[in-house]
Steps between C-alpha positions, in 0.01 A plus 500: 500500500329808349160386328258738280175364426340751147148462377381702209362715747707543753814402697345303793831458700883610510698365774712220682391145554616185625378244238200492199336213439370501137229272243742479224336296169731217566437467855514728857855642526606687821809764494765604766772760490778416329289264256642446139373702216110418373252627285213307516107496407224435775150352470194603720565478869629610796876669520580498885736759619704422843589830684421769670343723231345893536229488289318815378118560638417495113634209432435267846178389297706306247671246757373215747697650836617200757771482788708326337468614052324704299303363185453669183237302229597538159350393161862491332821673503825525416823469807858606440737425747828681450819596787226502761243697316194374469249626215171355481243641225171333556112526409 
């Protein structure tokens, strides 16, 4: 699946992933291609993406980097999941 992750900034990351976990205000949530259409709000935390991702030098500062995801804190956002698109507008 294709996910974008905006700030008010900046675009941090355009690409392909396996899987995002995210903090939604209701509870954690993770998505997978092919996942039904969502729109949901998130809550301070930590949105784990599963892939192999090319980050950009500017941006490598904004993630926790591990073998096996890559974590992204946020203090709230927004996710819409739509035909394998995955837009995630946080703060």
């Amino acid at each position: 699946m294709y996910l974008e992750i905006i700030t008010p900034e900046q675009t941090l990351f355009k690409g392909e992933v396996d899987s995002v976990l995210f903090p939604g205000s209701l509870g954690d949530f993770q998505v997978l291609n092919n996942h039904a259409p969502i729109v949901s709000t998130l809550k301070k935390g930590e949105v784990k993406i599963i892939g192999k991702l090319n980050l950009d030098s500017s941006v490598k500062d904004q993630f926790e980097i591990s073998d096996k995801e890559i974590t992204l804190k946020i203090e709230s956002g927004t996710v819409e999941m739509n035909n394998n698109q995955v837009t995630l507008l946080v703060d």
